[in-house]
C-alpha atoms as an extended CHARMM CRD file, in Angstrom:
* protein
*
       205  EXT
         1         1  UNK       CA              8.3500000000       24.0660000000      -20.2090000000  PROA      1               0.0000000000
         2         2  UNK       CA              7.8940000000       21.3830000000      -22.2910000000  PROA      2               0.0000000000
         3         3  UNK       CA              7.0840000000       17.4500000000      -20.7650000000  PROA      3               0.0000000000
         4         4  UNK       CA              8.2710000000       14.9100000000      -23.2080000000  PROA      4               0.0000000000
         5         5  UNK       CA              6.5720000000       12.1730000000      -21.0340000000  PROA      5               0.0000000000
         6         6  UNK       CA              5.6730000000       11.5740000000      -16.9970000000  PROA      6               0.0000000000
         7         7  UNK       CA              9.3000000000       10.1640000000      -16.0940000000  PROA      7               0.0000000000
         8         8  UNK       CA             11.0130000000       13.9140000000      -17.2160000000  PROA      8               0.0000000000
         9         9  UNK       CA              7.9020000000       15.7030000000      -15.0570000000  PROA      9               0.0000000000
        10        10  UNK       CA              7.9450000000       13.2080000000      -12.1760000000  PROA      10              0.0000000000
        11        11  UNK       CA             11.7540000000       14.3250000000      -12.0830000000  PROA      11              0.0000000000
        12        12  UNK       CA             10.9400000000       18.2720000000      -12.1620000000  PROA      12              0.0000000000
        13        13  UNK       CA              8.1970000000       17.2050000000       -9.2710000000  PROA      13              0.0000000000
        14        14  UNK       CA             11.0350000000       15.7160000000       -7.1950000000  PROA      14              0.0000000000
        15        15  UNK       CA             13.9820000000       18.8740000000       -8.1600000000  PROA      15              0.0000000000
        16        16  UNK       CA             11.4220000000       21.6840000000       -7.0860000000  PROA      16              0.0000000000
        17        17  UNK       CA             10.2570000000       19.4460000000       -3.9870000000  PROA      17              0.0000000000
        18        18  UNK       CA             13.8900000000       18.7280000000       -2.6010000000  PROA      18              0.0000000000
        19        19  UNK       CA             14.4900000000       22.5380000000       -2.9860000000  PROA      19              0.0000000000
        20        20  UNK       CA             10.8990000000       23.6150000000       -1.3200000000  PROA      20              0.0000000000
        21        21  UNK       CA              9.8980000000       23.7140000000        2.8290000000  PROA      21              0.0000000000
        22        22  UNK       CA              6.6790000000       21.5850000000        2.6830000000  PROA      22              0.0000000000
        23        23  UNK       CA              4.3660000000       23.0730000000        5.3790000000  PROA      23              0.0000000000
        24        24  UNK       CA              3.5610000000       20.2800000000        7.9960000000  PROA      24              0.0000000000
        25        25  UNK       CA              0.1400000000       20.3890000000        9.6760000000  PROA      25              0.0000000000
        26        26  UNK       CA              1.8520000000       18.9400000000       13.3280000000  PROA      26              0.0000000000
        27        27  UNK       CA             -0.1990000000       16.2170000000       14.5030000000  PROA      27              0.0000000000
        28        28  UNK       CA              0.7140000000       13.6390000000       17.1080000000  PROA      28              0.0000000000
        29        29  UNK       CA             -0.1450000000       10.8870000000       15.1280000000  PROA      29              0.0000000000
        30        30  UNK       CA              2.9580000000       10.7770000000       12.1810000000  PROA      30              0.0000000000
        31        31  UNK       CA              0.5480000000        8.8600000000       10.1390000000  PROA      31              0.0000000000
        32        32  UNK       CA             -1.9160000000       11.4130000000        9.8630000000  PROA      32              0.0000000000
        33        33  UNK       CA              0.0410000000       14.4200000000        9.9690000000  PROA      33              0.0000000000
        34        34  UNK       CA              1.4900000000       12.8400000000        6.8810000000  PROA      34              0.0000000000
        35        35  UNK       CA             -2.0070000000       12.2190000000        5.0250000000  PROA      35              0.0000000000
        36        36  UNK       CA             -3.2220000000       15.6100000000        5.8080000000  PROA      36              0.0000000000
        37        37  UNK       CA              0.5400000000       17.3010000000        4.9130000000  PROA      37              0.0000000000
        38        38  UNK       CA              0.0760000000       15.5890000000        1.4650000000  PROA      38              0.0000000000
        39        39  UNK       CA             -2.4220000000       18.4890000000        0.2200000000  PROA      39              0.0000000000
        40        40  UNK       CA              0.3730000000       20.6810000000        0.4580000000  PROA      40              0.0000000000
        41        41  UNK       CA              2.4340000000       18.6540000000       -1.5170000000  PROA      41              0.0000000000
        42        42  UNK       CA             -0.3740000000       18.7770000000       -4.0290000000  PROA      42              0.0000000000
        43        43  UNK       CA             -1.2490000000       22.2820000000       -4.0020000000  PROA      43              0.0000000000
        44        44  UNK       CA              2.4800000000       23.2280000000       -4.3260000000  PROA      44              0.0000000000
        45        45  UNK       CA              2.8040000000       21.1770000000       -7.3040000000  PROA      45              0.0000000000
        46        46  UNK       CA             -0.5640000000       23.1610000000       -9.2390000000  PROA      46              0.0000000000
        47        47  UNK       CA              1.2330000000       26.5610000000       -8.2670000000  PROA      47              0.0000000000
        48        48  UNK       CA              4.5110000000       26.0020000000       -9.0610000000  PROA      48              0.0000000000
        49        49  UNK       CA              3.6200000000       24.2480000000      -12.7950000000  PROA      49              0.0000000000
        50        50  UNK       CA              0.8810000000       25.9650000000      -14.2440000000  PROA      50              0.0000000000
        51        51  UNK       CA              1.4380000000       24.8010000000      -17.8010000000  PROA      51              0.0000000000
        52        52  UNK       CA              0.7940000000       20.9500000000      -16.3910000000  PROA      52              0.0000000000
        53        53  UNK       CA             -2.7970000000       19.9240000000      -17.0270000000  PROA      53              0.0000000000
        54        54  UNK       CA             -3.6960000000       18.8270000000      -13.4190000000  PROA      54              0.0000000000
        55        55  UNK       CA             -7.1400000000       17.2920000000      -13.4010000000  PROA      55              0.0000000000
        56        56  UNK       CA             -9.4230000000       18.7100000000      -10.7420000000  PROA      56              0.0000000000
        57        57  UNK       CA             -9.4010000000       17.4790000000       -7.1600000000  PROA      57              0.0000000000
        58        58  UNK       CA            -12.0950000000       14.4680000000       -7.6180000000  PROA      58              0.0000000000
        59        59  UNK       CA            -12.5910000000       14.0930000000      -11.3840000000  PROA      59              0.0000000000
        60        60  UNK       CA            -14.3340000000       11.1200000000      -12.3200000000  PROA      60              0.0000000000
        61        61  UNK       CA            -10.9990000000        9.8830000000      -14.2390000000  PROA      61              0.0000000000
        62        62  UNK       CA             -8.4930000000       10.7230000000      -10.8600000000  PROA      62              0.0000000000
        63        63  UNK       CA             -7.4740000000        7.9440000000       -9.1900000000  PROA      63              0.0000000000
        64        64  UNK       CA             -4.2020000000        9.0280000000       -7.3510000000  PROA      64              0.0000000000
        65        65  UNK       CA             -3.9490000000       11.6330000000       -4.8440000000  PROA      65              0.0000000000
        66        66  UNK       CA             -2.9610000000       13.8080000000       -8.0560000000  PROA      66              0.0000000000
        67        67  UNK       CA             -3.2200000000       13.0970000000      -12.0550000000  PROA      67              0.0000000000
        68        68  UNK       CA             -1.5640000000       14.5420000000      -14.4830000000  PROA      68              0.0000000000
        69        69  UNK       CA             -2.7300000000       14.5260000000      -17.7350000000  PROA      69              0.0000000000
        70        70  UNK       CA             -0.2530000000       14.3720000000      -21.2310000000  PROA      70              0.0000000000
        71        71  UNK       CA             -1.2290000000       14.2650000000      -24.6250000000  PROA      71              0.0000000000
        72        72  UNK       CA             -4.5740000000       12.6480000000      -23.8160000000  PROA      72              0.0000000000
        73        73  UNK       CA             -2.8110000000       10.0580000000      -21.0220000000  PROA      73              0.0000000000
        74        74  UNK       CA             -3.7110000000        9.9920000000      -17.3390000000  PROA      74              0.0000000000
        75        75  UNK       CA             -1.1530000000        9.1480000000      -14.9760000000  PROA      75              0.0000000000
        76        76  UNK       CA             -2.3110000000        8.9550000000      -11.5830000000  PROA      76              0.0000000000
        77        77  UNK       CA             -0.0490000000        9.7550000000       -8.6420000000  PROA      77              0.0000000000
        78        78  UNK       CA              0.1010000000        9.0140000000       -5.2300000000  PROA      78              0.0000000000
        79        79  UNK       CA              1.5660000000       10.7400000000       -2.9950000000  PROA      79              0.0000000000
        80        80  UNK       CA              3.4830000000        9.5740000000       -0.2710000000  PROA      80              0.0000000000
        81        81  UNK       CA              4.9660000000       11.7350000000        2.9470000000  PROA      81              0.0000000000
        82        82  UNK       CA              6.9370000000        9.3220000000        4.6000000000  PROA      82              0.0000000000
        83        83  UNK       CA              8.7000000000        9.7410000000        7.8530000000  PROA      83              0.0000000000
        84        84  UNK       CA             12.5110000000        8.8080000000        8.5720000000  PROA      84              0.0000000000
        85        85  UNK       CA             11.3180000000        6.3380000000       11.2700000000  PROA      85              0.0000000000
        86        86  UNK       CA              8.8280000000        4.4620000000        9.2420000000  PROA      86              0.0000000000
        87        87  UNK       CA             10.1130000000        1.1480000000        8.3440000000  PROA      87              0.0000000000
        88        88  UNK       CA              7.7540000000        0.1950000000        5.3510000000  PROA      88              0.0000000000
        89        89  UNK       CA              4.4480000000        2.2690000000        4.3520000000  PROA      89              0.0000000000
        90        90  UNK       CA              1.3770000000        1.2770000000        1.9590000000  PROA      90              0.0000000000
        91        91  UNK       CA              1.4770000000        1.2140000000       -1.7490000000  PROA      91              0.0000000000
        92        92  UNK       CA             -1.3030000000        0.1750000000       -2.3200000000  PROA      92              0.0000000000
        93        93  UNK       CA             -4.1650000000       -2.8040000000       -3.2270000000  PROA      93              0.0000000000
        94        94  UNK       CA             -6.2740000000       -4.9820000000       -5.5480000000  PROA      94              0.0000000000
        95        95  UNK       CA             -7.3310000000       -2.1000000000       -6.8890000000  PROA      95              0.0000000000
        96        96  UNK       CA             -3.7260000000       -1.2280000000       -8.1080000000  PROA      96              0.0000000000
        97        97  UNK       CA             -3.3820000000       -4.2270000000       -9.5280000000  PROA      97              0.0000000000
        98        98  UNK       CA             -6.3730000000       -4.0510000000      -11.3280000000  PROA      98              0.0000000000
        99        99  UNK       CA             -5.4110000000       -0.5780000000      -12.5570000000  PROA      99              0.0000000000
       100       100  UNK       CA             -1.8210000000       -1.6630000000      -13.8750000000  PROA      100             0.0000000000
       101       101  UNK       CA             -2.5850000000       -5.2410000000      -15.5180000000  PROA      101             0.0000000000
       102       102  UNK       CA             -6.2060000000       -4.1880000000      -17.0100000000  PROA      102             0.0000000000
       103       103  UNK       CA             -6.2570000000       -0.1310000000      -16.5480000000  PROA      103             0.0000000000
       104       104  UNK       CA             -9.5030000000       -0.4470000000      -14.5750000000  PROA      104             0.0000000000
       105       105  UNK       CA             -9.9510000000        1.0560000000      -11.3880000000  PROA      105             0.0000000000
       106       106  UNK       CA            -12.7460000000       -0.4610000000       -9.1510000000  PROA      106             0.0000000000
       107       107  UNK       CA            -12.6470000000       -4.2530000000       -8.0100000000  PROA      107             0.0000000000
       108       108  UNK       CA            -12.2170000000       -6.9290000000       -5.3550000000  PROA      108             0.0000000000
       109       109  UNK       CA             -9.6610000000       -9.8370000000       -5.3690000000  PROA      109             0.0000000000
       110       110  UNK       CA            -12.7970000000      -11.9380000000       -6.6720000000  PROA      110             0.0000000000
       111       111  UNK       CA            -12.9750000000       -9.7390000000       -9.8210000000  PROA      111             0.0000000000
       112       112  UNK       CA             -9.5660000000       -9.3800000000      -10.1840000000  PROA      112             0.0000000000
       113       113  UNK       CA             -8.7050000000      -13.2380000000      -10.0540000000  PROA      113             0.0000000000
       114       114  UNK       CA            -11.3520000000      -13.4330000000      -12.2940000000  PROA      114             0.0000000000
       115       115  UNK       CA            -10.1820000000      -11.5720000000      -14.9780000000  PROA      115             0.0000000000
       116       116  UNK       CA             -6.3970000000      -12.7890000000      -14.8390000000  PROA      116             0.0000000000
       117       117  UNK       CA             -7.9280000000      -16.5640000000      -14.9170000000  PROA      117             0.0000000000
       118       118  UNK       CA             -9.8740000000      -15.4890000000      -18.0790000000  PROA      118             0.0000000000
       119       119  UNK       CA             -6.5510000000      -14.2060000000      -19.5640000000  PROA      119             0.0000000000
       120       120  UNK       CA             -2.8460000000      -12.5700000000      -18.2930000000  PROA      120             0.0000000000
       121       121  UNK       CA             -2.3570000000       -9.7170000000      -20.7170000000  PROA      121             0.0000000000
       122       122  UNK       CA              0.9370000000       -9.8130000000      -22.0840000000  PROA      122             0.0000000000
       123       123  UNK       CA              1.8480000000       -6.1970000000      -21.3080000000  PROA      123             0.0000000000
       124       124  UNK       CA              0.8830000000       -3.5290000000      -18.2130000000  PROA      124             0.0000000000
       125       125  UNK       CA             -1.8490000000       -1.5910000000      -19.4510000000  PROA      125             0.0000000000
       126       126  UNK       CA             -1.0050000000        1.3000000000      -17.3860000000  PROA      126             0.0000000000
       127       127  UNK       CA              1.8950000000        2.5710000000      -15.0850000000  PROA      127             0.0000000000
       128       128  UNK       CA              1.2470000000        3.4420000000      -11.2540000000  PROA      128             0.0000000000
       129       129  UNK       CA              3.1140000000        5.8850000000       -9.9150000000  PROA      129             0.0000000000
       130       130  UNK       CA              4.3950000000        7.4220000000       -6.4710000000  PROA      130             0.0000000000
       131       131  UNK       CA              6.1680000000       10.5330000000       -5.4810000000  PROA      131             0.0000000000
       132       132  UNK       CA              7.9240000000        9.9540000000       -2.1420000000  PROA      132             0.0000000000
       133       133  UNK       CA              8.6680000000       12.6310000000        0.3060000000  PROA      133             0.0000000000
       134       134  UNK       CA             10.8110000000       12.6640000000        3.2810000000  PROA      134             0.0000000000
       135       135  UNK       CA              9.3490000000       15.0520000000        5.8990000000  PROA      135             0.0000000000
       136       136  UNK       CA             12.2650000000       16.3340000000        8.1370000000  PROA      136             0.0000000000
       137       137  UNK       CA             14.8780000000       14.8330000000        6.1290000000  PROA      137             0.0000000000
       138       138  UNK       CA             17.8070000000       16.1720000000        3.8880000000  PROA      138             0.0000000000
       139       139  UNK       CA             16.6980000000       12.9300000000        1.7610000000  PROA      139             0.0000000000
       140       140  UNK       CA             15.7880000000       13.4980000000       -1.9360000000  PROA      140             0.0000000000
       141       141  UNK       CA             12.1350000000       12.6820000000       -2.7290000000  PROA      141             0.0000000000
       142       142  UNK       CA             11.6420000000       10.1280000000       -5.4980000000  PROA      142             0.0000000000
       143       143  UNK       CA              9.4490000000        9.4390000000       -8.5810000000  PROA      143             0.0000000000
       144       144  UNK       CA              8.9370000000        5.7270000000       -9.6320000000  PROA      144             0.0000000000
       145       145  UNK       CA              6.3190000000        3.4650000000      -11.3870000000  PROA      145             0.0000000000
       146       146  UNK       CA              5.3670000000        0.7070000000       -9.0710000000  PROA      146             0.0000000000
       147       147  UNK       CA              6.6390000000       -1.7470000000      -12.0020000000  PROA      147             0.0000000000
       148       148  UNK       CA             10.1590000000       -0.2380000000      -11.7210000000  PROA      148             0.0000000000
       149       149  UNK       CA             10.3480000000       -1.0300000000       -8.1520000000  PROA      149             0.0000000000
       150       150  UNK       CA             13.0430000000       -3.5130000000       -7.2190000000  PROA      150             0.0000000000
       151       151  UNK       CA             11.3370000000       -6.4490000000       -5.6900000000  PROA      151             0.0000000000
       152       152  UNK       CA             14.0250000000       -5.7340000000       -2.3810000000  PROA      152             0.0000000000
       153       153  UNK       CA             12.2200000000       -2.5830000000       -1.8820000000  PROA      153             0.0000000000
       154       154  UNK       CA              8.5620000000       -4.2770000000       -1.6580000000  PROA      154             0.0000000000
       155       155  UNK       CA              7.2030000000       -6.1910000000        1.1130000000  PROA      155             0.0000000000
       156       156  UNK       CA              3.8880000000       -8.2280000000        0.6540000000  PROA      156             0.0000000000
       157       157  UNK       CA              1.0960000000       -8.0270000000        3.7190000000  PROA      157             0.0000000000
       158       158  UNK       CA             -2.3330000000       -9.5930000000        3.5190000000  PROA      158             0.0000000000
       159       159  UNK       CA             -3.6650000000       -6.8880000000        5.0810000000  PROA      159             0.0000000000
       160       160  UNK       CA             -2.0190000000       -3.7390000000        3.7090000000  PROA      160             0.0000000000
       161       161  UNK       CA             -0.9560000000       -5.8440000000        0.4510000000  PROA      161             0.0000000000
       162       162  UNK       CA              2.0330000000       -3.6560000000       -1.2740000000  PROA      162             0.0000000000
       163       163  UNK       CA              4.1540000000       -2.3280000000        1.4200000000  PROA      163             0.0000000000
       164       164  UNK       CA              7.0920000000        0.2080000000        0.7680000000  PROA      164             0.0000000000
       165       165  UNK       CA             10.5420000000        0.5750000000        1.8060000000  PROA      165             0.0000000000
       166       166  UNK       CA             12.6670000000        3.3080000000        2.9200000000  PROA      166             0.0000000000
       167       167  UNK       CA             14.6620000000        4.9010000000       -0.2690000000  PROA      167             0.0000000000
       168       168  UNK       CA             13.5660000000        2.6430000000       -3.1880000000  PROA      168             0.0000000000
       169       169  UNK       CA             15.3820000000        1.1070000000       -5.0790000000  PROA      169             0.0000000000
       170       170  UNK       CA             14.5510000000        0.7200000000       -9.1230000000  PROA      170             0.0000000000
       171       171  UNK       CA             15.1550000000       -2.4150000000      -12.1530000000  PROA      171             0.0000000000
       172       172  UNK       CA             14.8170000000       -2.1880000000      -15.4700000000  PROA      172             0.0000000000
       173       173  UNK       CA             12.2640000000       -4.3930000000      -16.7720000000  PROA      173             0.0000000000
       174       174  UNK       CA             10.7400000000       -5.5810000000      -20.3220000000  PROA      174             0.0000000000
       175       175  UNK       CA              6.9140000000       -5.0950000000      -20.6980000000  PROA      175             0.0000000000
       176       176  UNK       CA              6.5580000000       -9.2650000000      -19.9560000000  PROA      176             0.0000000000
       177       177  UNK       CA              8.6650000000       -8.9680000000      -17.1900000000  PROA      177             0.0000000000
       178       178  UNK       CA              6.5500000000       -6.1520000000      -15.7920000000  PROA      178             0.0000000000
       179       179  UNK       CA              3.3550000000       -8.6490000000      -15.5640000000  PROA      179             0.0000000000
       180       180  UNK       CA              5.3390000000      -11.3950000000      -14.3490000000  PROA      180             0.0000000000
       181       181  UNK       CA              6.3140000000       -9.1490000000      -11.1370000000  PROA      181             0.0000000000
       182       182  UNK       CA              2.8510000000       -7.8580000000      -10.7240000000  PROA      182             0.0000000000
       183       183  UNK       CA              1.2500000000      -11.5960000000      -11.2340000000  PROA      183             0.0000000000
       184       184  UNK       CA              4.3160000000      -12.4890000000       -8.5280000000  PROA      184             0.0000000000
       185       185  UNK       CA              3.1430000000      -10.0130000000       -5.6940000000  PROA      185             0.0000000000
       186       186  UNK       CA             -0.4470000000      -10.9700000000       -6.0320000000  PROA      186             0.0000000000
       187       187  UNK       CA              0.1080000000      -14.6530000000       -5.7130000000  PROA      187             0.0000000000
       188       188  UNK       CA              2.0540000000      -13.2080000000       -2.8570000000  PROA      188             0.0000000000
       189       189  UNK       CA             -0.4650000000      -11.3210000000       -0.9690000000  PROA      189             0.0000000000
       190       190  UNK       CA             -2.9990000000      -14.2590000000       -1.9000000000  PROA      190             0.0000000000
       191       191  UNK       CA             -1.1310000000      -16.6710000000       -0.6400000000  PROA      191             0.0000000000
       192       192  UNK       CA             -0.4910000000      -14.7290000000        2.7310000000  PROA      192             0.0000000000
       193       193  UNK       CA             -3.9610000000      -14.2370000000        3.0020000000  PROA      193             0.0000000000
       194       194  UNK       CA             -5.0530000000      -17.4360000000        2.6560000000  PROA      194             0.0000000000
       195       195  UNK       CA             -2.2160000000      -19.2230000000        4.7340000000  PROA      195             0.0000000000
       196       196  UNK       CA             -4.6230000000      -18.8850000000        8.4420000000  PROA      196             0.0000000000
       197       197  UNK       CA             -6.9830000000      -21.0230000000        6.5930000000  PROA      197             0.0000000000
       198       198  UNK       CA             -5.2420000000      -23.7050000000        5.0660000000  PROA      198             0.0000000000
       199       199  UNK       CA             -3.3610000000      -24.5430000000        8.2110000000  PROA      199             0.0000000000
       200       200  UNK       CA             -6.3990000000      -24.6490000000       10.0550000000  PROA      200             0.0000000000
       201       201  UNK       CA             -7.7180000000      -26.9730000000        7.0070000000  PROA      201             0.0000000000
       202       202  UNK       CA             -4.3530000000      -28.7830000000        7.4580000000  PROA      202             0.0000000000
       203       203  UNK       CA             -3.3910000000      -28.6400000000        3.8390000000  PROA      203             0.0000000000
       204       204  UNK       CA              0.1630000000      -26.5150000000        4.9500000000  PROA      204             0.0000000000
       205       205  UNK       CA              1.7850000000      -27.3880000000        7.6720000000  PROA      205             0.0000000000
C-alpha cells in the first residue's frame, strides 16, 4: 500500500476506523474514558498498517498522540474520541501555534508573540492534524489539518484556546490565507485573555 502523502493515509485511518469496534475502557467520567480509549485507537492503527512508519510511543520528534512519518516528513496527529453529547472539545494551544506558523514545538504566548512580532512568515511551516472519532455513534470519523478547518467549526477560549465542534466542517485555503487564519485565532484567544484586565484598567468598556 502505497501513501502518496498524509491526506490519502489520514483517509485510509478514517475507512478502517468507521468499519472497526474501538474497545472503550468504561469510565464514568466521558472525558477520561475518552483519553484513555485513545490508545486503542492508536494501537489499532500500528496493527492494522504495518507498512506506515509509526514513530515510537515518545520519540523525541512525536508531538501528537501519534506521528507518522513519509518520505523524511513528520506529521503529528492527535487524536480525538469525542462523544455525541460534547458540544465543543480542545484542539489545542500556543504550542500549536507555534508548531504550525514556525514548526517548533515548545513555547509560551511570550515566545510565541515574540517571534511573530520579529516576523509573520508568509507560509505555515507545518500542518497539524486531528483524527476525530465518534464513540457510540454511526458517525464517520474525520481527518483534517487544523488550517483546513472552517472558522464556523472553531471556537476561541482563553483558557482551553482552540476549541472544536461537532462534525467539522473544511475550506480551501491558499498558503497566505492559512497564516492569516492562524494569526486571526491567536489575536482571538489573546484578546479573550486579556479582556478581565483591561476592563478592570477601564480601557474596554
Amino acid at each position: 500500500m502505497k501513501n502518496k502523502n498524509i491526506k490519502d493515509l489520514g483517509q485510509k485511518f478514517v475507512d478502517y476506523l468507521h468499519d472497526t469496534d474501538i474497545k472503550l475502557t468504561e469510565e464514568n467520567d466521558g472525558r477520561l474514558e475518552s483519553l484513555n480509549s485513545e490508545n486503542d485507537i492508536t494501537d489499532s492503527l500500528r496493527k492494522k498498517f504495518k507498512d506506515v512508519n509509526f514513530l515510537e510511543k515518545g520519540h523525541n520528534r512525536s508531538f501528537g498522540d501519534i506521528d507518522v512519518e513519509i518520505d523524511g516528513i513528520v506529521y503529528p496527529i492527535n487524536v480525538k474520541m469525542v462523544d455525541e453529547k460534547t458540544g465543543t472539545y480542545n484542539g489545542g494551544g500556543p504550542k500549536v501555534f507555534n508548531y504550525i506558523l514556525f514548526g517548533k514545538k515548545d513555547t509560551n504566548w511570550m515566545r510565541l508573540i515574540t517571534s511573530l512580532k520579529d516576523g509573520t512568515p508568509e507560509n505555515v511551516h507545518s500542518e497539524y492534524y486531528y483524527l476525530v472519532y465518534y464513540k457510540r455513534s454511526n458517525k464517520k470519523p474525520q481527518f483534517v489539518s487544523l488550517t483546513d478547518i472552517d472558522s464556523d467549526s472553531i471556537v476561541t477560549n482563553p483558557s482551553n484556546p482552540i476549541q472544536l465542534r461537532q462534525k467539522l466542517k473544511t475550506i480551501q485555503r491558499t498558503e497566505k490565507e492559512k497564516v492569516s487564519f492562524m494569526v486571526g485565532l491567536l489575536k482571538e484567544v489573546l484578546f479573550k485573555r486579556a479582556k478581565p484586565y483591561m476592563t478592570m484598567e477601564n480601557l474596554i468598556d
